[in-house]
C-alpha positions in Angstrom: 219.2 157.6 86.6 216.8 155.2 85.6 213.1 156.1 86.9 211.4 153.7 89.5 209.9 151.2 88.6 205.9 151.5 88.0 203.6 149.3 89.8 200.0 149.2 89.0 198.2 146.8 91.2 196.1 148.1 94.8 199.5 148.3 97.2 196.7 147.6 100.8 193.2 146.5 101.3 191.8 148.1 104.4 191.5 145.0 105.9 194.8 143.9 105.6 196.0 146.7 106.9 193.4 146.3 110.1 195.0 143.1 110.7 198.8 143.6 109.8 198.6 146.7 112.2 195.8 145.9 115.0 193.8 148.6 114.3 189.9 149.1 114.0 188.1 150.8 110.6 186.2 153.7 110.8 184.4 154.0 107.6 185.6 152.3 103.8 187.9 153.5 101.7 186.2 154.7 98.0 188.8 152.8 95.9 191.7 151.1 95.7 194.7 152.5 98.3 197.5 152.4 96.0 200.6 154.0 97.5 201.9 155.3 101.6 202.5 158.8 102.4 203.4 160.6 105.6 203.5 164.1 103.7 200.1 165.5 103.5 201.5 167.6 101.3 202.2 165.6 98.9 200.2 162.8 99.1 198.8 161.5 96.0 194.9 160.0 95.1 194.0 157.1 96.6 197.2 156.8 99.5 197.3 155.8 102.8 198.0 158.9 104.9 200.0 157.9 108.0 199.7 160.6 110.8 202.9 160.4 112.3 203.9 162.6 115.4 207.6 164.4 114.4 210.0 166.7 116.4 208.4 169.4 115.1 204.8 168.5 113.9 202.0 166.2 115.1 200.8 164.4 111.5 197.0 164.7 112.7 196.7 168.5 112.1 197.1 167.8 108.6 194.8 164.8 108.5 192.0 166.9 106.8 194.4 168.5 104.1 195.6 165.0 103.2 191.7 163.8 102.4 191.4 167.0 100.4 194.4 166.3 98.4 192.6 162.6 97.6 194.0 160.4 100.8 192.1 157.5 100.2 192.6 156.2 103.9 194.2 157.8 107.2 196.0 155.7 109.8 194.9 157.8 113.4 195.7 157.2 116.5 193.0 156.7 119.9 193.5 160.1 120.7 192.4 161.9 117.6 189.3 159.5 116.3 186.8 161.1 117.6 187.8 164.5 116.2 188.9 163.7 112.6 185.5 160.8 112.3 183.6 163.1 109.9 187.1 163.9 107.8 187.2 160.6 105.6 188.0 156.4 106.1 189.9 156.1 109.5 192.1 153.3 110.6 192.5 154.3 114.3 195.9 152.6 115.9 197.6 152.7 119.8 200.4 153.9 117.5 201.1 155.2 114.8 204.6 154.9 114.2 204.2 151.3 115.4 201.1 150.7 113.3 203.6 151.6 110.0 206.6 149.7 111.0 203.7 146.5 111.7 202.7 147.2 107.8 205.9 147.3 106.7 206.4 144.0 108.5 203.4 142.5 106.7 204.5 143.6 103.6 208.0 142.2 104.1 206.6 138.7 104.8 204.0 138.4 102.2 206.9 139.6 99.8 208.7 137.1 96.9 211.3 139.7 96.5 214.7 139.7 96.6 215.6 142.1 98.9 219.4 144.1 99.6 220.2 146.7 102.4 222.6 148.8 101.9 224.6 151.1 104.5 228.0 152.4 105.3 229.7 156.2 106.0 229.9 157.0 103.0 227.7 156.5 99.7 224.5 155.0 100.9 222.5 156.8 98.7 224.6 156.8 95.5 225.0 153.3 95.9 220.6 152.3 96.8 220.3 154.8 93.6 222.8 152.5 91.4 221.1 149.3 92.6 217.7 151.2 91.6 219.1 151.3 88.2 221.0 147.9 87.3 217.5 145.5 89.1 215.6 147.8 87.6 216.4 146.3 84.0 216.0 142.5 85.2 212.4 143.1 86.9 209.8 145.1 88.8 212.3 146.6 91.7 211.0 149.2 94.3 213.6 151.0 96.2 213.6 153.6 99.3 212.9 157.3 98.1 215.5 160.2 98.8 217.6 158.9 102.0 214.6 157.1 103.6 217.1 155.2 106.1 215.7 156.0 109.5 212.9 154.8 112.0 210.2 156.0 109.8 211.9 156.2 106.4 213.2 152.0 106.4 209.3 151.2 108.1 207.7 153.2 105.0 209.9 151.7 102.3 208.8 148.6 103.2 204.9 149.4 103.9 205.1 150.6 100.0 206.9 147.4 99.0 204.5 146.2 96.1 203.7 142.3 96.2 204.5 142.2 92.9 208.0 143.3 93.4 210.8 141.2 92.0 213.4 143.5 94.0 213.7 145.5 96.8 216.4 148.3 97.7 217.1 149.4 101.1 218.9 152.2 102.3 219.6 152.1 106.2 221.6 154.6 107.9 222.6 155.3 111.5 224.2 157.8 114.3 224.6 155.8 116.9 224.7 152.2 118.0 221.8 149.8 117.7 219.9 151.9 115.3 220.3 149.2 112.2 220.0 146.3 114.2 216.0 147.0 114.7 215.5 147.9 111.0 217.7 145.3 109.4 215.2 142.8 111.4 212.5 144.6 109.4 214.1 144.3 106.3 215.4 140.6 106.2 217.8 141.4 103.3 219.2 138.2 101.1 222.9 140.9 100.8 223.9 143.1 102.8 226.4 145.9 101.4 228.8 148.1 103.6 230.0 150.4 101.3 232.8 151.6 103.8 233.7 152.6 107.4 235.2 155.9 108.0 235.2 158.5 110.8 231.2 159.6 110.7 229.2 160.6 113.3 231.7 160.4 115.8 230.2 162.9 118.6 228.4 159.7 119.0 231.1 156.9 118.9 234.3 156.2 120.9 236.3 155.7 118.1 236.0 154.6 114.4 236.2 150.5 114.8 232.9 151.1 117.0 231.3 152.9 114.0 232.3 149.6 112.3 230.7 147.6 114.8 227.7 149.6 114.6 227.5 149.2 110.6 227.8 145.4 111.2 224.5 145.1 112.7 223.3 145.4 108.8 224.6 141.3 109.0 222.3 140.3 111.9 219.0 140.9 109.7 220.1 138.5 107.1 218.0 135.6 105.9 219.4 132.3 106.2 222.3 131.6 103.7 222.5 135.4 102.5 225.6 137.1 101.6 227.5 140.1 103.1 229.0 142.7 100.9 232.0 144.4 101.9 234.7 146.8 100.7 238.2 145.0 100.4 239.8 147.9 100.5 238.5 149.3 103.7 240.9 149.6 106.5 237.9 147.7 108.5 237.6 145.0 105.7 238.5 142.2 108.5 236.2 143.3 111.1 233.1 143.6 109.2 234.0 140.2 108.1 234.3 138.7 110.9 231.0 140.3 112.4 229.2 138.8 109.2 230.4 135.6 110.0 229.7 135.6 113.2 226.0 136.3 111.8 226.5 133.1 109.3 226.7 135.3 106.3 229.1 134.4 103.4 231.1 137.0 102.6 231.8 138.1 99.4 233.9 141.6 98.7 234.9 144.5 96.2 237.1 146.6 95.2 241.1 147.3 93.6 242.2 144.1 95.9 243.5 141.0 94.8 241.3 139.1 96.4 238.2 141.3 95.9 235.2 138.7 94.8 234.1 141.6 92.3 237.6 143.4 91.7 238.5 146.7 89.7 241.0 145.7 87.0 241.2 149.2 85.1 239.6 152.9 85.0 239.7 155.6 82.5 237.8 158.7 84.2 235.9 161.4 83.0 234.7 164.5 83.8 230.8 163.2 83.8 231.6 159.7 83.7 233.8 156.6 83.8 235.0 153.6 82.0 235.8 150.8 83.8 237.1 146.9 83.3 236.8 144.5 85.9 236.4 141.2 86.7 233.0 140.2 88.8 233.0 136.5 90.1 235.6 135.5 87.9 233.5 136.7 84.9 235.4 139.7 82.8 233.6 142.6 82.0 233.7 146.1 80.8 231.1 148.7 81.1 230.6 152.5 81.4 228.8 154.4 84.6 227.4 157.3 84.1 228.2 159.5 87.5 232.1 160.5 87.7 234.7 159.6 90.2 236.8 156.7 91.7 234.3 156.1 94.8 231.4 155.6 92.5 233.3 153.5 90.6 234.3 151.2 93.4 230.6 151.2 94.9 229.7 150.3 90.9 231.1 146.9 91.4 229.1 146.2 94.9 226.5 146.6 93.0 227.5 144.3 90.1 228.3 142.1 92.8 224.9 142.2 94.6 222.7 142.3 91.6 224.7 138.7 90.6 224.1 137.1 94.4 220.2 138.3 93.8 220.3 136.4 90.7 220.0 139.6 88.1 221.6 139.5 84.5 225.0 140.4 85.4 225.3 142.1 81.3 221.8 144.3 81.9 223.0 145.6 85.6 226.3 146.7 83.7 224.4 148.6 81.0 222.3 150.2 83.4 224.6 151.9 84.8 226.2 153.3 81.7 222.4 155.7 82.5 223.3 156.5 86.4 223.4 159.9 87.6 224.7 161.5 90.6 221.5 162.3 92.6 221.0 165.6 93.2 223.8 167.1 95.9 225.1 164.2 95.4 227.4 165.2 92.3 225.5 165.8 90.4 226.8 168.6 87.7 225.5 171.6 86.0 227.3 173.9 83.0 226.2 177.7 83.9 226.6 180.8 81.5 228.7 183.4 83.8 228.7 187.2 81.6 232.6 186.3 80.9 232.6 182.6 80.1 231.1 179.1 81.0 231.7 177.7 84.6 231.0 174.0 85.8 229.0 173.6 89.5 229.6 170.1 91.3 227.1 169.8 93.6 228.0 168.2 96.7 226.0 170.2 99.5 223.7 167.4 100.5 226.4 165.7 103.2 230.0 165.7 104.0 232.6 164.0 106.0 236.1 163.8 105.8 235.7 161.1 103.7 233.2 162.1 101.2 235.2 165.6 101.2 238.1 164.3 100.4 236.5 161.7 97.5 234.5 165.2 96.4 238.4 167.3 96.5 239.8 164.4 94.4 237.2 164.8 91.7 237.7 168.4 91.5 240.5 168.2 91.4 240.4 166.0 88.0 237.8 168.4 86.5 239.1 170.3 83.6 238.9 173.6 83.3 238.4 176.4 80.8 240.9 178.8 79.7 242.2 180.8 82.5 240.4 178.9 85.1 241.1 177.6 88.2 239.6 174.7 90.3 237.2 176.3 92.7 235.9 174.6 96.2 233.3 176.2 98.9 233.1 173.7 101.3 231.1 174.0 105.0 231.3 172.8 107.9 231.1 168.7 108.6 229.1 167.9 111.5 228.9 165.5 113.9 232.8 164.7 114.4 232.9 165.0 118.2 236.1 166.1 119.8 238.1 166.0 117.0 236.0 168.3 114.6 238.8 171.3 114.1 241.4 168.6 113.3 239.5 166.8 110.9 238.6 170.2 109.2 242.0 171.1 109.0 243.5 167.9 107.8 241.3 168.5 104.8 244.0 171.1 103.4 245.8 168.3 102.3 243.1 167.3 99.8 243.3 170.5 98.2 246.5 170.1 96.8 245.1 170.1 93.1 242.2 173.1 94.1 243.1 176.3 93.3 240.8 178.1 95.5 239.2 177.3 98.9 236.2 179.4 100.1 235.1 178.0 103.7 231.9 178.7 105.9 231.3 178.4 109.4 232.9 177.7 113.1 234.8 174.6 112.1 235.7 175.7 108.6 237.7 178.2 109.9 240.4 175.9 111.0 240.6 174.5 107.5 241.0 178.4 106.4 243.5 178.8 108.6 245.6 175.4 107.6 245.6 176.7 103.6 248.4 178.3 101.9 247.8 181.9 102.1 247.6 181.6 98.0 244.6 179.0 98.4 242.4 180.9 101.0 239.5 181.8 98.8 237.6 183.5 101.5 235.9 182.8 105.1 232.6 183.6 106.7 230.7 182.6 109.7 227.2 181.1 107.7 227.0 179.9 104.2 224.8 182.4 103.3 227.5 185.4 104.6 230.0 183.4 101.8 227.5 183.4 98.6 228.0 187.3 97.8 231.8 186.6 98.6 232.5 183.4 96.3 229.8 184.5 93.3 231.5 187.9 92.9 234.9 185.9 92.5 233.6 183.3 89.9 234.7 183.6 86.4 234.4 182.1 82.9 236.1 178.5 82.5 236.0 177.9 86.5 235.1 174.3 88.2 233.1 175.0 91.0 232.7 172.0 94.4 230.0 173.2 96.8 230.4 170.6 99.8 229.1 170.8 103.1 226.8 168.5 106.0 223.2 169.8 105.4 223.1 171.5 108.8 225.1 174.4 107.4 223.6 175.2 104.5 225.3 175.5 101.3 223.1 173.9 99.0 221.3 177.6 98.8 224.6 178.3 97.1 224.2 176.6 94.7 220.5 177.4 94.0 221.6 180.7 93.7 224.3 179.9 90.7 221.4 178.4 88.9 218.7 181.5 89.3 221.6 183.9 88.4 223.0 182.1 85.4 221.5 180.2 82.6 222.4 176.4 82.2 224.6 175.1 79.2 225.4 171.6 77.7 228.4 169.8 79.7 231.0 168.4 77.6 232.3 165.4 78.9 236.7 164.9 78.5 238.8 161.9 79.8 240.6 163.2 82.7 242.1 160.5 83.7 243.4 156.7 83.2 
């Protein structure tokens, strides 16, 4: 994956930021403020330290730390001036949530950049990650870090947006209605990309066409004459499209359809990888990317797609992404030395849904395997599916047709245990961390190994512990498929 884009200039002046947010200055900054933060802990020299007030934490108690760790400036609220005065440069705020979603605002308008959102059940990040990489290689291009898609994540992206930007990326997600609609309006994207509709989050929805509705707010930010990016091959291809018309969008699509405006002509896949022909506004063109399987390989051409509506060299975006990785839980892969041979790890555990799971099953299931080994999944529970949770769990047994070996953890899981071939049942426990003793004693030499779950249930420790118990190895990379 190609690294973000450096940018070198002063990112705020105090001042502007006293009159993009509405605030008062208490004190001057010692140099230039060159970056946004909301992570004392991590806050570099010279950043704007946002005290934000969380779930859990209330961002002033860690005001001091973040001037000790070279906060240039801190954004305060009314209540806590007085007492955090003597700490360093203040800019005190009503609010100061509001105060960074005003920035961002600011920093939106006073922006030349060509901007795209991106959303959609499945992919979001993979696919903001992708567009990183192929703008990245046309011009300066700043994009949201990790899955920075929420109320504060979208408002911070865009407070860090650089004037000197030629792109912006922008990942917005949701869990219920009329969460994108607010930070699409934000954002002002020139495309907007739904990467697909599937059932997500639906302890929230009535049913999957009002998760479709709810993705289409992404079209009612769009500036004047933009374009709206959709999947052809989506079963909600013709409602998104008629919700970004409604919005006066002109619709463009992707995909293994006919009539996709950026359509997949041919694949050859790979174990790390894939190879793919395919025609992109009626221009041919053939080009490698670098993260494997037939989802990233359809969200590949969105992005071609996109990156030639923002007015990017169509040939550079394509070689860019010859350099994409998986993110990290995202599938990305790892070749560990086990005491009686090599094993591959697929690391899935950052999310899951029963469409990701089965995109995540289907590339197991083309992952070769060593001698005597067998195509191994521990998969956890997928949250947030409502009523129909133990149904969706076990209508994932069908995906496992080409898996060897399911392990499964937690409550829901165990209805997918209980829908497996007897031969298939790997193992079941109640927590993820009750599995790792169970699946690591079973691993052996030549394995492929899929740990998938929704972050709530924890397997991603799974596959932390592969890694501190055996040493990494160079992947070899195979066609696997055509």
């Amino acid at each position: 994956m190609s690294a973000p884009t450096s940018f070198a200039e002063p990112l705020w002046t105090a001042e502007e930021l006293a009159t993009a947010t509405g605030g008062r200055l208490v004190g001057a900054p010692a140099g230039a403020l060159v970056g946004v933060s909301i992570d004392s802990r991590t806050i570099g020299q010279g950043e704007i330290y946002v005290a934000i007030k969380g779930d859990v934490h209330d961002g002033h108690a860690f005001t001091v730390g973040a001037f000790a760790r070279g906060a240039g400036l801190a954004i305060v609220d009314e209540a806590h001036a007085a007492q955090l005065e003597s700490a360093g440069p203040l800019l005190v705020v009503k609010d100061t949530l509001a105060a960074l979603a005003a920035a961002g605002i600011a920093a939106r308008k006073r922006s030349q950049a060509r901007i795209v959102a991106v959303t959609g059940s499945v992919g979001k990040t993979s696919t903001k990650e992708a567009l990183r990489a192929a703008l990245g290689q046309d011009g300066p291009t700043h994009a949201s870090a990790a899955s920075f898609n929420n109320h504060w994540g979208v408002p911070l992206t865009l407070a860090r947006l650089p004037k000197s930007a030629a792109y912006g990326v922008f990942e917005i997600g949701m869990n219920h209605p009329d969460e994108i609609r607010p930070l699409v309006k934000m954002v002002r994207p020139h495309v907007a990309i739904v990467t697909n509709v599937e059932p997500v989050h639906l302890a929230q929805f009535r049913d999957v066409e009002q998760i479709a509705d709810a993705k289409a707010e992404i079209f009612e930010g769009l500036e004047p004459g933009g374009h709206a990016v959709i999947n052809r091959d989506n079963a909600h291809y013709e409602r998104l499209a008629a919700a970004a018309r409604a919005c006066g969008a002109t619709v463009m699509s992707f995909g293994e359809h006919v009539g996709a405006d950026a359509r997949l002509d041919r694949v050859a896949l790979k174990e790390a990888s894939s190879c793919v022909a395919a025609t992109i506004l009626a221009e041919p063109l053939t080009f490698k990317v670098g993260a494997p399987g037939r989802h990233v390989v359809q969200n590949a051409l969105g992005v071609l797609l996109a990156a030639k509506l923002l007015g990017a060299d169509l040939a550079l975006a394509a070689l860019a992404l010859a350099h994409f990785e998986a993110p990290t839980g995202r599938g990305r892969r790892y070749a560990l030395q086990t005491p009686s041979g090599a094993i591959t790890v697929i690391d899935e555990s950052y999310n899951a849904n029963p469409a990701s799971m089965r995109a995540a099953l289907a590339l197991l299931g083309q992952t070769p395997v060593g001698s005597g080994g067998r195509r191994v999944a521990a998969l956890g529970d997928m949250l947030e599916l409502g009523p129909q949770a133990e149904a969706l769990h076990a209508g994932v047994a069908e995906a496992c047709a080409k898996v060897d070996l399911v392990f499964t953890a937690g409550p829901l899981m165990k209805a997918l245990h209980d829908a497996l071939p007897a031969a298939k049942r790997g193992g079941w426990a109640d927590t993820a961390a009750e599995l790792q003793p169970m699946l690591l004693d079973r691993l052996k030499g030549g394995d492929a190994l899929m740990v998938k779950g929704s972050n709530g249930s924890r397997m991603g420790p799974i596959v932390a512990a592969l890694q501190a118990r055996f040493a990494a190895v160079p992947v070899d990379e195979t066609v696997t498929a055509g």
